[in-house]
TITOR-437644 format. One record per residue (C-alpha): z, x, y; residue number from 1. Coordinates in nm, 2 decimals, decimal comma, m for minus. Layout:
BEGIN
+--------+--------+--------+-----+
|      w |      u |      v |   i |
+--------+--------+--------+-----+
|      Z |      X |      Y | NUM |
...
+--------+--------+--------+-----+
This chain:
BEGIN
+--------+--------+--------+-----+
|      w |      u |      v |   i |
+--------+--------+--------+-----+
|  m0,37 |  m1,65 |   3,84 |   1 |
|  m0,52 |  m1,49 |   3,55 |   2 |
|  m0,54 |  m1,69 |   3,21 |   3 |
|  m0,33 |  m1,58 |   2,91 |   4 |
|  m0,62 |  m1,48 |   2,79 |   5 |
|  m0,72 |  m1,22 |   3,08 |   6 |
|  m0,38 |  m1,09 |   3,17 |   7 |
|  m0,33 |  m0,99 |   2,78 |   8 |
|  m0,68 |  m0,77 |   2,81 |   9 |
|  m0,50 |  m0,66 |   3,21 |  10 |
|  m0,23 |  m0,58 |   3,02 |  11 |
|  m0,39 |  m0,33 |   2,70 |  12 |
|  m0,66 |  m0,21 |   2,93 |  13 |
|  m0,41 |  m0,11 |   3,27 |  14 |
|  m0,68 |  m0,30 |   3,47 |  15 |
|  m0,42 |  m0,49 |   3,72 |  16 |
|  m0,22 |  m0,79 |   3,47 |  17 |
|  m0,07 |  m1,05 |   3,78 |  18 |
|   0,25 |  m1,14 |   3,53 |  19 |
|   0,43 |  m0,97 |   3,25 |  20 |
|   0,23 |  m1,15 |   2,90 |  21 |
|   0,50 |  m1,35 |   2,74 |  22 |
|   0,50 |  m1,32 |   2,40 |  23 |
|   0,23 |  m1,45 |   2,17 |  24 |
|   0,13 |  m1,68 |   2,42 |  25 |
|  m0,23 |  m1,49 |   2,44 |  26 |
|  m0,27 |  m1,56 |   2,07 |  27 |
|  m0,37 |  m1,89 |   1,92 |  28 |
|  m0,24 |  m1,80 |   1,54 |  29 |
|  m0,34 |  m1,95 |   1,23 |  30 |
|  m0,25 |  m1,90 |   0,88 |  31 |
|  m0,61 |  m1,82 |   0,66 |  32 |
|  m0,55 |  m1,93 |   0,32 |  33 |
|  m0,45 |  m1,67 |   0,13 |  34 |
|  m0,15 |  m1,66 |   0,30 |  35 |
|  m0,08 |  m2,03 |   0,21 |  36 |
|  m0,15 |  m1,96 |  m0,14 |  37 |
|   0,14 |  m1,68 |  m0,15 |  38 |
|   0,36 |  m1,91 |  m0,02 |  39 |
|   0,26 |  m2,17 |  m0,22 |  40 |
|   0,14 |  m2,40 |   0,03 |  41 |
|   0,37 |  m2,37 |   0,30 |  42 |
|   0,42 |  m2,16 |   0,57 |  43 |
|   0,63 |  m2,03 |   0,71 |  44 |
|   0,83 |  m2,04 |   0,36 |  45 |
|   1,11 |  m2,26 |   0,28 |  46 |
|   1,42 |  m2,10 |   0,34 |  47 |
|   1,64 |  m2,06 |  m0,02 |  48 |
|   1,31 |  m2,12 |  m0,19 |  49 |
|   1,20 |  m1,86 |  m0,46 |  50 |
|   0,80 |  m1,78 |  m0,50 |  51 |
|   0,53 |  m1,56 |  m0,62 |  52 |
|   0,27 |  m1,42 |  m0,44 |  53 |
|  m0,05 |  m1,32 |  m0,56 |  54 |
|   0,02 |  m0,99 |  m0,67 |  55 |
|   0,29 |  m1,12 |  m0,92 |  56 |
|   0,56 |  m1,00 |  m0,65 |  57 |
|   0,87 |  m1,29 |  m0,65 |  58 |
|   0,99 |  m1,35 |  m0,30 |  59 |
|   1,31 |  m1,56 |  m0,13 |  60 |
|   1,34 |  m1,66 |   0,22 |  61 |
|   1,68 |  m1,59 |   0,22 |  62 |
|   1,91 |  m1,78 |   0,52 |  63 |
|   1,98 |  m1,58 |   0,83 |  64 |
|   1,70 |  m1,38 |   0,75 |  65 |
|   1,30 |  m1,38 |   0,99 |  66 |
|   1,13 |  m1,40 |   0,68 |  67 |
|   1,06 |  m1,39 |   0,29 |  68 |
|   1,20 |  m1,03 |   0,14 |  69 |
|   1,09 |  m0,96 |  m0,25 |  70 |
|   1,28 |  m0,97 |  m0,49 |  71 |
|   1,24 |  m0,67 |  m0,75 |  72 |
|   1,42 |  m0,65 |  m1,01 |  73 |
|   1,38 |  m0,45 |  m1,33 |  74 |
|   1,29 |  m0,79 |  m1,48 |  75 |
|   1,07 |  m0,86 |  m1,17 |  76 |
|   0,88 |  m0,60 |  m1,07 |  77 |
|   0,55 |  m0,60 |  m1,13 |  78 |
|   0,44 |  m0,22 |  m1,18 |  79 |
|   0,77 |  m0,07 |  m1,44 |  80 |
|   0,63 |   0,29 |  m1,44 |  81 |
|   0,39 |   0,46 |  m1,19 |  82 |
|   0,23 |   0,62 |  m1,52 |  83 |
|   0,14 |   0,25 |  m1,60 |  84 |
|   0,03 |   0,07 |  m1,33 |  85 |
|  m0,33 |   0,08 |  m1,40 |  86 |
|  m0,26 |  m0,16 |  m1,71 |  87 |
|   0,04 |  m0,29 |  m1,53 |  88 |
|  m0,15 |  m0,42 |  m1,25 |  89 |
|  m0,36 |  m0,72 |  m1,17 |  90 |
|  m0,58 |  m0,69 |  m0,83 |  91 |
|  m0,60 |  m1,07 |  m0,68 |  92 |
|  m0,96 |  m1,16 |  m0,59 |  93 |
|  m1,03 |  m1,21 |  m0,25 |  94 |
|  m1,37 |  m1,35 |  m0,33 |  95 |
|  m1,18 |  m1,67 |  m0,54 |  96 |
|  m1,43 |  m1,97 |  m0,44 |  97 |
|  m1,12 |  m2,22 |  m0,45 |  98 |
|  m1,00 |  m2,18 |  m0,10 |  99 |
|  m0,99 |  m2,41 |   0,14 | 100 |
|  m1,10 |  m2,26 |   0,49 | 101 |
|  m1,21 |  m2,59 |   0,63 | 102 |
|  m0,82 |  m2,58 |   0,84 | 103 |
|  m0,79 |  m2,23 |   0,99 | 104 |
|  m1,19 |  m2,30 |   1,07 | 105 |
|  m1,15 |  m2,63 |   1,24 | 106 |
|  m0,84 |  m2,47 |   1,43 | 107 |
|  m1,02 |  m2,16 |   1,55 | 108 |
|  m1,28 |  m2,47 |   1,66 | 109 |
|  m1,01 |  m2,62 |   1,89 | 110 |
|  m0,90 |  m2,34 |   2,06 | 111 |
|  m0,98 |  m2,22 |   2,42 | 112 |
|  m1,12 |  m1,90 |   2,42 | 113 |
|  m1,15 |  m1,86 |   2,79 | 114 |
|  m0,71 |  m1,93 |   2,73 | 115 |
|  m0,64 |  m1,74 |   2,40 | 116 |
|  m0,79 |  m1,54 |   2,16 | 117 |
|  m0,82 |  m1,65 |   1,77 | 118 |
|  m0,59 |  m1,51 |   1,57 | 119 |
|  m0,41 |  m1,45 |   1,19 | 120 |
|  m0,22 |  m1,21 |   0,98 | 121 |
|  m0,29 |  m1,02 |   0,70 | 122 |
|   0,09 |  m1,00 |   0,58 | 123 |
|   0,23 |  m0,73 |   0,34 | 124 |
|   0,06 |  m0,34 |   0,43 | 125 |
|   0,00 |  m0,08 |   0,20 | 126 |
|   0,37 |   0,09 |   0,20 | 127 |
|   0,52 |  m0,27 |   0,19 | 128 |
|   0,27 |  m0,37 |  m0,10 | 129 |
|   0,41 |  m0,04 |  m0,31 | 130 |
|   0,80 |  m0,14 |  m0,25 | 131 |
|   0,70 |  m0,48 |  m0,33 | 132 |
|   0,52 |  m0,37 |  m0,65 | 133 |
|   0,77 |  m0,17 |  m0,80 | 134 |
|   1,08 |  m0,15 |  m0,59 | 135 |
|   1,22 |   0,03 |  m0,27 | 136 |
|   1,36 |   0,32 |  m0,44 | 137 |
|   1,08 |   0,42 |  m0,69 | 138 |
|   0,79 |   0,35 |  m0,40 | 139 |
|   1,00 |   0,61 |  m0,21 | 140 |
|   1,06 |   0,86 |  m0,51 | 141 |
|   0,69 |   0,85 |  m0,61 | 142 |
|   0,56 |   0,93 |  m0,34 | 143 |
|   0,75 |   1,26 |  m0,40 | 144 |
|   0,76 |   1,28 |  m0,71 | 145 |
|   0,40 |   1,14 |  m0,86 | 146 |
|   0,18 |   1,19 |  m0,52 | 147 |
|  m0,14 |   1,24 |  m0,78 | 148 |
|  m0,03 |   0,85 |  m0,90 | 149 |
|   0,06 |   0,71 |  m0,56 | 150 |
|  m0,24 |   0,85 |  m0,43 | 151 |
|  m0,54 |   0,68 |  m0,71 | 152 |
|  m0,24 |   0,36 |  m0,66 | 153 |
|  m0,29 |   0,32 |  m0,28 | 154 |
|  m0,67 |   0,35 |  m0,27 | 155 |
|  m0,65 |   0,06 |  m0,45 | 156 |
|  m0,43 |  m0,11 |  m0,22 | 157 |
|  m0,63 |   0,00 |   0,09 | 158 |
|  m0,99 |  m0,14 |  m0,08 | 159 |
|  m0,83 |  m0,44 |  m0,18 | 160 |
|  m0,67 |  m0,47 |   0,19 | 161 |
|  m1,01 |  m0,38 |   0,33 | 162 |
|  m1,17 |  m0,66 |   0,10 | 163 |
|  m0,97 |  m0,93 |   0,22 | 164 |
|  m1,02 |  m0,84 |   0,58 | 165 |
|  m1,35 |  m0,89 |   0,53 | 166 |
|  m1,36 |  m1,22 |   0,36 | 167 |
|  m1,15 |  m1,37 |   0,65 | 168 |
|  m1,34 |  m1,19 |   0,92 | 169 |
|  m1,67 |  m1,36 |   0,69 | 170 |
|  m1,51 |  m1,71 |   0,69 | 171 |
|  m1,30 |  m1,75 |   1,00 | 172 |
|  m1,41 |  m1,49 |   1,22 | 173 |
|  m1,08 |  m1,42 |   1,41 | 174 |
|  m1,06 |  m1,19 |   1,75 | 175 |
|  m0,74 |  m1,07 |   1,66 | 176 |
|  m0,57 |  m0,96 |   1,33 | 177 |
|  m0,19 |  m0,90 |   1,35 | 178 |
|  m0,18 |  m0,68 |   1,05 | 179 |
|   0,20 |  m0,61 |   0,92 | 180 |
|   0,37 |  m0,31 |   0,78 | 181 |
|   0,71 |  m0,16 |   0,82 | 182 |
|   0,77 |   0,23 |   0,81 | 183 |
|   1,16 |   0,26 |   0,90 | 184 |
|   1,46 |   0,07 |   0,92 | 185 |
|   1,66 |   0,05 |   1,24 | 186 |
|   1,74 |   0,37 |   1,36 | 187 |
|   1,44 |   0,61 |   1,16 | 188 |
|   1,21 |   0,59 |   0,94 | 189 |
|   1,19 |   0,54 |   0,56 | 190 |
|   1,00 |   0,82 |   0,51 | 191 |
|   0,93 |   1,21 |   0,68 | 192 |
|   0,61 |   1,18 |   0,93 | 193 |
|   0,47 |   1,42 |   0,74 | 194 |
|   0,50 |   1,22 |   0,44 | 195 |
|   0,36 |   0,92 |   0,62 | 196 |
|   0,08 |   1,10 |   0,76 | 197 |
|  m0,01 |   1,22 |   0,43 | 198 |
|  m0,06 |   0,88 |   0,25 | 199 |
|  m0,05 |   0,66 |   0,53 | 200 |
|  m0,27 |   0,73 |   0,84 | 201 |
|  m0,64 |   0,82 |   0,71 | 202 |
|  m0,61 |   0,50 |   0,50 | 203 |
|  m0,53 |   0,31 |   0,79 | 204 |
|  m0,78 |   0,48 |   1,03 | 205 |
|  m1,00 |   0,32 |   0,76 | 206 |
|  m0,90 |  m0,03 |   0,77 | 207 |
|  m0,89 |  m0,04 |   1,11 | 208 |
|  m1,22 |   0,13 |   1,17 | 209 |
|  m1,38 |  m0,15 |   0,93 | 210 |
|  m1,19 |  m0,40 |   1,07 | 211 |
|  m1,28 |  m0,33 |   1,47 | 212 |
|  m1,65 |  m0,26 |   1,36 | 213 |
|  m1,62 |  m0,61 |   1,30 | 214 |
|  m1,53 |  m0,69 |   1,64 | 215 |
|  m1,12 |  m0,78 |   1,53 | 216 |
|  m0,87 |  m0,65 |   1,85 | 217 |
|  m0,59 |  m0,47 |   1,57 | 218 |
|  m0,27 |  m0,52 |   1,63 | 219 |
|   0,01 |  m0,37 |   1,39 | 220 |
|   0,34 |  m0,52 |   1,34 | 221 |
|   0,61 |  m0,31 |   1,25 | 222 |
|   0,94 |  m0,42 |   1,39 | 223 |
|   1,10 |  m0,05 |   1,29 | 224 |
|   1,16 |   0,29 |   1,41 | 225 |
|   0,85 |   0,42 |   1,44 | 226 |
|   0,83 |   0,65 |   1,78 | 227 |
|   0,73 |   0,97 |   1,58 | 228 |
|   0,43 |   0,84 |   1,47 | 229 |
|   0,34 |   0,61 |   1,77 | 230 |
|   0,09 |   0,90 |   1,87 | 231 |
|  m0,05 |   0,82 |   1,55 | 232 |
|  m0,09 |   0,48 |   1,57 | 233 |
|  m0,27 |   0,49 |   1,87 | 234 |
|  m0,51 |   0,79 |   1,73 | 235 |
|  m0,61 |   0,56 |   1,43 | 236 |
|  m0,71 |   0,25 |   1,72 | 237 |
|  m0,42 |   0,03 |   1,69 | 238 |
|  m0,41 |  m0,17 |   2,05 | 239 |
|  m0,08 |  m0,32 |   2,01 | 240 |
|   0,24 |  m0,19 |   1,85 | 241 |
|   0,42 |  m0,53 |   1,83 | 242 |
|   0,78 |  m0,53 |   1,70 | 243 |
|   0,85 |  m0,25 |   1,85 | 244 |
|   1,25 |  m0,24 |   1,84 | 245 |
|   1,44 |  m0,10 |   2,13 | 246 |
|   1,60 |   0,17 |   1,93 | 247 |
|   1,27 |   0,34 |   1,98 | 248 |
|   1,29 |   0,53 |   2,33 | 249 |
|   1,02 |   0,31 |   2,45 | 250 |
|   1,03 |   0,43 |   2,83 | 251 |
|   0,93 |   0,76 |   2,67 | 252 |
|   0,68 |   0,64 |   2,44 | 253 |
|   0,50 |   0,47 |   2,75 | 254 |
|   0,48 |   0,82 |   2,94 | 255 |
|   0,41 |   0,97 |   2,61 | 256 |
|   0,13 |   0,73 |   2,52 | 257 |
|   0,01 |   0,75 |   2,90 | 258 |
|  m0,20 |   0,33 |   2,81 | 259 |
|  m0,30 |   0,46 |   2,44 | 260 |
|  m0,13 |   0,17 |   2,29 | 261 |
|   0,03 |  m0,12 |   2,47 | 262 |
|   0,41 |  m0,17 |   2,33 | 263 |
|   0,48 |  m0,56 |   2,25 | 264 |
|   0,86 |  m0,60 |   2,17 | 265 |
|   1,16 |  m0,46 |   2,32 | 266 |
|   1,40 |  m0,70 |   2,30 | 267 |
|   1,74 |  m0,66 |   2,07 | 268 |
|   1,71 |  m0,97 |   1,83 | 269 |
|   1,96 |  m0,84 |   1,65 | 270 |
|   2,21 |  m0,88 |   1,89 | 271 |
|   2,10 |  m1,24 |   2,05 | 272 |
|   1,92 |  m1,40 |   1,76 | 273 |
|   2,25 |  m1,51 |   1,60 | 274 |
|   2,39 |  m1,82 |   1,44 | 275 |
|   2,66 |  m1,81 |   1,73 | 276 |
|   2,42 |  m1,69 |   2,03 | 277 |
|   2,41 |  m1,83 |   2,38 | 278 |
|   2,15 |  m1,89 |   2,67 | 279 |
|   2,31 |  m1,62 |   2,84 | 280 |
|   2,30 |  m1,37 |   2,64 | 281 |
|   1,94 |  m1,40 |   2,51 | 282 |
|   1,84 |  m1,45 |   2,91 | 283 |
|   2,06 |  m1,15 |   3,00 | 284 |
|   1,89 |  m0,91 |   2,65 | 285 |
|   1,53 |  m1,06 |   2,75 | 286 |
|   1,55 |  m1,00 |   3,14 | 287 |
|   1,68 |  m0,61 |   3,06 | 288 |
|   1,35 |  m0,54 |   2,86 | 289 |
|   1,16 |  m0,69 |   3,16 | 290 |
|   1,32 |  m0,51 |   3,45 | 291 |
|   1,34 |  m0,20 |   3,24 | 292 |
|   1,00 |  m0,18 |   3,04 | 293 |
|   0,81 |  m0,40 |   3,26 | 294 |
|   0,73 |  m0,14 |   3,56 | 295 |
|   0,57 |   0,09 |   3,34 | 296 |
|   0,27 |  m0,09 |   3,20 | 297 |
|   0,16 |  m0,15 |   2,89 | 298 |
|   0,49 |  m0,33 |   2,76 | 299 |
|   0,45 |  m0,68 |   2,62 | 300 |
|   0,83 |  m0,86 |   2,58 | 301 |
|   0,83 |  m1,05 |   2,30 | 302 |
|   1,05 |  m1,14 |   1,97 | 303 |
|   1,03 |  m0,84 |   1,76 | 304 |
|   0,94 |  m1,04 |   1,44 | 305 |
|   0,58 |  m1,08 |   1,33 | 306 |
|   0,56 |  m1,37 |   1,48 | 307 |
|   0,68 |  m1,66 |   1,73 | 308 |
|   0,96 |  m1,78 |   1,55 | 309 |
|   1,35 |  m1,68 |   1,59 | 310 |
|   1,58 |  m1,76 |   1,29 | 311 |
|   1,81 |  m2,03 |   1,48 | 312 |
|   1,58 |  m2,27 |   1,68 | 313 |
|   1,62 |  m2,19 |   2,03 | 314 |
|   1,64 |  m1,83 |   2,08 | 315 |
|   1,29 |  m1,81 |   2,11 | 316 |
|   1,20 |  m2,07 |   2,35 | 317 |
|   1,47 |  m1,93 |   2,58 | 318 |
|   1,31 |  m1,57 |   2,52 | 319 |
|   0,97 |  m1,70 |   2,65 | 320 |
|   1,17 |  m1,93 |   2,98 | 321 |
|   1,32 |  m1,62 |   3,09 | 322 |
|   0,99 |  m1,43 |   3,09 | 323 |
|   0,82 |  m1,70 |   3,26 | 324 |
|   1,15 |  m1,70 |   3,53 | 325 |
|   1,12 |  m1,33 |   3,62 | 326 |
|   0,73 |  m1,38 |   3,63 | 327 |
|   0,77 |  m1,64 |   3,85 | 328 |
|   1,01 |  m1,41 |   4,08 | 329 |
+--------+--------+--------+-----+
């Protein structure tokens, strides 16, 4: 039997996997503190609590939700006018000397690398950042609008991005970086694939050239629709799509991609991660995406979040039994 470790690379690399992966079990993850400091010390966040991050963005971990969502209003946001966001905007600097790296270092110490690999995030991408920044509806528009001002905007985005990257790869040196962004909402995107491709794909070929020149295994999170640009994705060397939601035609994107990217996701947590849900419905949801996604490689069933945690305690643990149950058949 192969260790987590070895049936994950089985799994990306179609070289013979002897189980199904379950979940994030391949991954030993670890906050770096940066993240800490945008949540103010704690993560994950406290649910109901109300924060700022780095950027100046104000977020709530709202209840019933997987996670923080910002809150911008016209009060709140932090860039008012695309024609201002140079004075607007205040760059964090990765290179503060104040961190404390001493925790994710000793963790990355303790782990088993012949088990798992070492792993973080590097929350909030470059389309999230701009909604974040200035709201949902004017990131959108301006990307129509004022594409000159978007443009000069997210190159500083992407050299900040790349610039933290590098810090943690300097301090902590992870294998893997689960780096988030979301394109698209349930059923399609927020945004034309041409309009994506236009301000989204070279700069992250970029980062995640730099980041696997470093010897970091990318894997994106977006738990969206994103099947018209999964060809993308894979072109610009992300390994893993994790999140992927099953309202993407997944048994088409694994013939499509033909082992370009592995597919981690699959399961409906919409439908079973709810404050009423029961054993047999999550084992019923999570043994569908195994019998139906397993048989064609590269498919990884997992929670669809950015990481292993469900909103109502439970539903992920009995995600990850059922996995190991039709493993074991």
């Amino acid at each position: 039997m192969y260790t987590k470790r070895e049936n994950f690379l089985r799994t990306v690399e179609g070289n013979g996997p002897d189980r199904l992966v379950n979940g994030f079990e391949a991954f030993a993850l670890f906050p770096h503190p940066f993240l800490r400091i945008d949540r103010e010390g704690v993560v994950p966040a406290p649910r109901g609590a109300y924060y700022k991050d780095t950027w100046g963005t104000t977020f709530v971990f709202p209840e019933g939700q997987p996670g923080p969502v910002p809150v911008v209003t016209p009060e709140a946001r932090v860039i008012s006018d695309i024609a201002r966001w140079r004075e607007e905007l205040i760059v964090p600097d990765c290179d503060r000397r104040d961190l404390d790296w001493d925790g994710i270092r000793d963790f990355f110490g303790r782990v088993d690398r012949s088990e798992q690999f070492t792993a973080t995030e590097l929350n909030c991408g470059l389309f999230e950042r701009t909604h974040n920044l200035m709201g949902f509806e004017d990131a959108l528009t301006n990307l129509l609008l004022r594409p000159d001002e978007m443009h000069a905007l997210l190159d500083v985005l992407l050299e900040a991005r790349i610039d933290l990257a590098r810090r943690i790869i300097d301090e902590c040196a992870p294998e893997v970086i689960i780096s988030h962004d979301d394109f698209g909402a349930k059923e399609t995107m927020f945004m034309s694939p041409k309009v994506w491709r236009t301000f989204f794909k070279e700069r992250y070929r970029k980062l995640y050239g730099c980041m696997a020149e470093r010897g970091v295994f990318v894997v994106h999170h977006g738990d969206s629709f994103q099947e018209p640009i999964a060809a993308d994705m894979a072109e610009i060397g992300i390994r893993v799509w994790q999140g992927a939601i099953p309202s993407n035609d997944i048994l088409a994107l694994q013939k499509a991609l033909d082992g370009a990217m592995t597919l981690m996701g699959g399961i409906a947590m919409d439908k079973i991660d709810v404050e009423d849900w029961s054993e047999a419905a999550v084992r019923t949801e999570t043994r569908r995406a195994c019998e139906l996604y397993g048989p064609g490689g590269f498919f990884i069933p997992s929670i669809t979040y950015g990481g292993p945690r469900s909103i109502y305690p439970g539903v992920n643990e009995t995600i990850m039994d059922e996995v190991a149950r039709y493993n074991g058949e």
